[in-house]
C-alpha positions as CSV (number, residue, x, y, z in Angstrom):
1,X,16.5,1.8,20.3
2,X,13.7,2.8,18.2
3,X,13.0,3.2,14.3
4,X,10.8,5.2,12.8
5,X,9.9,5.1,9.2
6,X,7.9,7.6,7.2
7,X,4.7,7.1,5.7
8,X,4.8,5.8,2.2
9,X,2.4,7.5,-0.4
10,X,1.0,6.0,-3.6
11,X,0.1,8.5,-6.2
12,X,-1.9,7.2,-9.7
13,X,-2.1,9.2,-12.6
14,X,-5.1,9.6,-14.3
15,X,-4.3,10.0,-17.4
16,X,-1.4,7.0,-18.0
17,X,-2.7,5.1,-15.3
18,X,1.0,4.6,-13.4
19,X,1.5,4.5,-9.9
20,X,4.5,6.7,-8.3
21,X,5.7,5.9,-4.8
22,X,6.3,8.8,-2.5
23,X,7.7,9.2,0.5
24,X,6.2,13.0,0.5
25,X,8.9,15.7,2.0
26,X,11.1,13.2,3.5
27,X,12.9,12.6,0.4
28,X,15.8,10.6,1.0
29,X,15.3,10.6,4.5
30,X,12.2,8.0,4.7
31,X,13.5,6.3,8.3
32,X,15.5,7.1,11.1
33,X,16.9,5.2,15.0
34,X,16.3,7.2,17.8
35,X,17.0,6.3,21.5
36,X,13.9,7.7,22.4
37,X,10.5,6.1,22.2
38,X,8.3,9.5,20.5
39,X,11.5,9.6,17.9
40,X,12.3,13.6,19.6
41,X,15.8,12.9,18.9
42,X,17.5,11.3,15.8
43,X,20.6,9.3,16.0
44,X,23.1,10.8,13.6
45,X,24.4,8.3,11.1
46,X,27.8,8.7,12.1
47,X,26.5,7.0,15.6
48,X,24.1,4.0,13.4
49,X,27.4,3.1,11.3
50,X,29.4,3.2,14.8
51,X,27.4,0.8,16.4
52,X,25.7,-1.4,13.8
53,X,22.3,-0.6,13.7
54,X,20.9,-2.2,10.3
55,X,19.8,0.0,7.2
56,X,16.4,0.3,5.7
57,X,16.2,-0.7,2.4
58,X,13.1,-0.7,0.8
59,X,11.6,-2.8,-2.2
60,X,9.0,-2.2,-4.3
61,X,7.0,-4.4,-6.7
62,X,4.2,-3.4,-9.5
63,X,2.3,-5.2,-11.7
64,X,-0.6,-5.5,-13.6
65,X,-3.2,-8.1,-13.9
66,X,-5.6,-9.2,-16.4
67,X,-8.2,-11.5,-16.4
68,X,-10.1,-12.9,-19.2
69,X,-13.6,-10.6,-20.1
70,X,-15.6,-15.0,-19.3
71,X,-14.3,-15.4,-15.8
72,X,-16.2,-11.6,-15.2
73,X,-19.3,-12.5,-16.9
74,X,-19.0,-15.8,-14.8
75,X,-18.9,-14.4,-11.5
76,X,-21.9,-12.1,-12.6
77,X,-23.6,-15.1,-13.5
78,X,-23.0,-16.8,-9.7
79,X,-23.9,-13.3,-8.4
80,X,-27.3,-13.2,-10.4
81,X,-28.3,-16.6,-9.4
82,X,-27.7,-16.0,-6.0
83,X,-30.4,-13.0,-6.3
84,X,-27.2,-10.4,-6.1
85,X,-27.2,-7.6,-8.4
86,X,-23.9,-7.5,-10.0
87,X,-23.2,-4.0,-9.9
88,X,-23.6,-3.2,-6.2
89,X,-21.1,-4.5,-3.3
90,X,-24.3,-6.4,-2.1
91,X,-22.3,-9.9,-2.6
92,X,-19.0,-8.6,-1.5
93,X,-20.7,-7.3,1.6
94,X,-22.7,-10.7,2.2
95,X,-19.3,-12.4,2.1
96,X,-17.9,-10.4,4.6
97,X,-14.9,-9.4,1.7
98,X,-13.4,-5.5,1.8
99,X,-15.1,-3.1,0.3
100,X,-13.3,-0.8,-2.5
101,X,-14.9,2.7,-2.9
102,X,-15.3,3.3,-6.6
103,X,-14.3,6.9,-8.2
């Protein structure tokens, strides 16, 4: 037995800044069982509640965090006098960290 689950979407808007969670046109409908292994064929619920296949249930969490304006200007400081220019990914790169692409 197989589930599939669809692809969750994360939408921010620009203008108030808050994120809404989509799970585009499958609504509702964000995860089914199948017997299959490509998902063809959907087992109706009737058949999941019949023979105890688990539901979904889905959580999610926001929240915002802040940090103090000093613990910025001190990592630009560490990044300066280690001959890193602060406003490139230079550092980030160097440490091998994951790189953001800024819009």
């Amino acid at each position: 037995i197989y589930m599939f689950i669809a692809p969750l979407s994360l939408i921010q808007c620009p203008e108030s800044g808050s994120t809404e969670v989509s799970w585009g046109e499958h609504g509702e409908n964000y995860y089914f069982w199948s017997f299959d292994p490509d998902g063809s064929t959907q087992i109706s619920q009737r058949v999941c509640d019949l023979i105890g296949l688990p539901k979904y249930q889905v959580e999610t969490k926001s929240w915002a965090s802040y940090f103090p304006n000093y613990q910025f200007q001190a990592i630009q400081q560490v990044q300066k006098y280690l001959g890193y220019d602060p406003s490139t990914q230079d550092f980030a790169k160097a440490c091998g960290l994951p790189l953001i692409e800024v819009i």
